[in-house]
C-alpha positions as CSV (number, residue, x, y, z in Angstrom):
1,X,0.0,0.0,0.0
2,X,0.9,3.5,-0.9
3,X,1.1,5.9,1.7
4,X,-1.8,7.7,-0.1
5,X,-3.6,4.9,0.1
6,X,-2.7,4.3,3.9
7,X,-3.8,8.3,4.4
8,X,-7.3,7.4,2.7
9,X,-7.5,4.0,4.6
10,X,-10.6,3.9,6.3
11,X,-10.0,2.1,9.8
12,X,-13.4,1.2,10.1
13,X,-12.4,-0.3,13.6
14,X,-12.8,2.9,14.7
15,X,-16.0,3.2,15.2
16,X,-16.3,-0.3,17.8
17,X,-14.2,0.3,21.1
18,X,-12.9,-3.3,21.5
19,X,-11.1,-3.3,18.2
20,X,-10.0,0.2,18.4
21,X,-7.9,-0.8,21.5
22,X,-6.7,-4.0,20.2
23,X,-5.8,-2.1,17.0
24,X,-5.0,1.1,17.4
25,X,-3.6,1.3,20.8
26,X,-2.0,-2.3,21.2
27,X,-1.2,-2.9,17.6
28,X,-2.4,-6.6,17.7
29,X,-2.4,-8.5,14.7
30,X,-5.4,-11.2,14.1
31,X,-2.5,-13.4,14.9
32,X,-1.3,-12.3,17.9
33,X,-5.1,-12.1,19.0
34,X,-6.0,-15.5,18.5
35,X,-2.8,-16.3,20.4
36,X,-3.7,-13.7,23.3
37,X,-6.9,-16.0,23.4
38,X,-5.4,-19.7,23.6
39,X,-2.9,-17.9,26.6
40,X,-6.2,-16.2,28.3
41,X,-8.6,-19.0,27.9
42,X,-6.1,-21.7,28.7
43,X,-5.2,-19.8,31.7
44,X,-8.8,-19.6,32.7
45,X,-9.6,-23.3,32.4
46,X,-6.5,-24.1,34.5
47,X,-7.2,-21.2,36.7
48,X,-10.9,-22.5,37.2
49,X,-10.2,-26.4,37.4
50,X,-7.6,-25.8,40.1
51,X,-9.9,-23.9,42.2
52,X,-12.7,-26.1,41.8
53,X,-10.7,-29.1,42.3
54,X,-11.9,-30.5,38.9
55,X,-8.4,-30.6,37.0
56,X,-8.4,-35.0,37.4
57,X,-11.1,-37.2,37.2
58,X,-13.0,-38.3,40.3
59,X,-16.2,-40.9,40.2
60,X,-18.7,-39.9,38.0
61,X,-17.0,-36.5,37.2
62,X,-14.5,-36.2,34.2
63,X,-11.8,-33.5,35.2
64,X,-10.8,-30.8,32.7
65,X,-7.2,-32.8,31.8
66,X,-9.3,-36.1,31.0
67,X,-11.7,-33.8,28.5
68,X,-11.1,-32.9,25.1
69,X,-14.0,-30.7,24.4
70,X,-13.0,-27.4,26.3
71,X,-9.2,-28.1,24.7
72,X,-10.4,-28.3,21.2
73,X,-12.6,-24.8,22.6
74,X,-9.7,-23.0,23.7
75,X,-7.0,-24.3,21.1
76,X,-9.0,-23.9,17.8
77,X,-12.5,-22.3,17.8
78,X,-11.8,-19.2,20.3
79,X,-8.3,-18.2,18.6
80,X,-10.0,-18.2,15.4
81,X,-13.3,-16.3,16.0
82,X,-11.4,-13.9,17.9
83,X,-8.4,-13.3,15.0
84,X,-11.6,-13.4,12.7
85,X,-12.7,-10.2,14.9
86,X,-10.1,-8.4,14.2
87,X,-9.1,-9.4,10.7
88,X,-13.0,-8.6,9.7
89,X,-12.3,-4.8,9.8
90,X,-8.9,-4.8,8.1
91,X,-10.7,-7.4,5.2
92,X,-13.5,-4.7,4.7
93,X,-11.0,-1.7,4.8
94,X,-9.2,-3.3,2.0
95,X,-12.4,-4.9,-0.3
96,X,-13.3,-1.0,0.1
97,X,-10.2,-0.1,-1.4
98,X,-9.8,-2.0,-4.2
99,X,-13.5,-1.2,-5.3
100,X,-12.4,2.4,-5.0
101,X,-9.1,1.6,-7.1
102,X,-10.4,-0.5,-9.6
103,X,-13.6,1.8,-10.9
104,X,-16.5,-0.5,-9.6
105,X,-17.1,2.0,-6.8
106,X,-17.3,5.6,-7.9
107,X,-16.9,7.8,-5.0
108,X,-17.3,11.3,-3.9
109,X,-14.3,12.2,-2.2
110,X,-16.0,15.7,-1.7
111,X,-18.7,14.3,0.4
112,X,-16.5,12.9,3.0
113,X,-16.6,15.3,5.3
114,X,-20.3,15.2,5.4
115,X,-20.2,11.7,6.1
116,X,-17.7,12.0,9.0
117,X,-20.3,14.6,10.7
118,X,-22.9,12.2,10.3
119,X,-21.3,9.1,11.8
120,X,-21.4,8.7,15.0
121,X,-18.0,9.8,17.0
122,X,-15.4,7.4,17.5
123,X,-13.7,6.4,20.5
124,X,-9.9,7.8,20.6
125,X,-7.5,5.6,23.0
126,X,-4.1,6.7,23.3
């Protein structure tokens, strides 16, 4: 990307808090979310199993090391909806983009400003 194009980039995470922090302020890549989340929600399935005592099996109870279910959880479904929630935004910014580059989307770059007044105001975090 040109840094034209980088100026005219849209950020639409902007405008949804969650993913302005992770983006803007923590620079997290969809990547290094949906390793944040295997880290936080292994850590939290430990955490939880200790204190309830559940980490081994007992009679009639399967403990959380015995389980596959919340692993496969916690290993592959949360990492990827959570980098999906992040590389949603950047995927939209660019389709955007290269409708505005290639002619399919005809654009009013004078109108902008009008737009910006109308949506509503996004949260900074610095």
């Amino acid at each position: 990307m040109t840094s034209s194009a980088q100026s005219q980039e849209l950020r639409l995470y902007r405008f949804d808090p969650v993913a302005n922090l992770l983006i803007g302020k923590y620079k997290l890549s969809p990547l290094g979310f949906g390793i944040l989340a295997i880290v936080c929600g292994t850590g939290l399935y430990l955490f939880t199993a200790w204190l309830s005592n559940t980490l081994w099996s007992k009679p009639g109870q399967m403990g959380l090391l015995q389980d596959w279910f919340p692993w496969v959880w916690v290993l592959f479904i949360n990492p990827v909806v959570s980098g999906y929630y992040l590389w949603s935004f950047q995927a939209l910014d660019q389709v955007i983009q290269d409708l505005k580059e290639s002619g399919v989307l005809d654009t009013n770059e004078s109108k902008n400003g009008e737009i910006e007044k109308m949506l509503p105001m996004p949260v900074n975090i610095r």
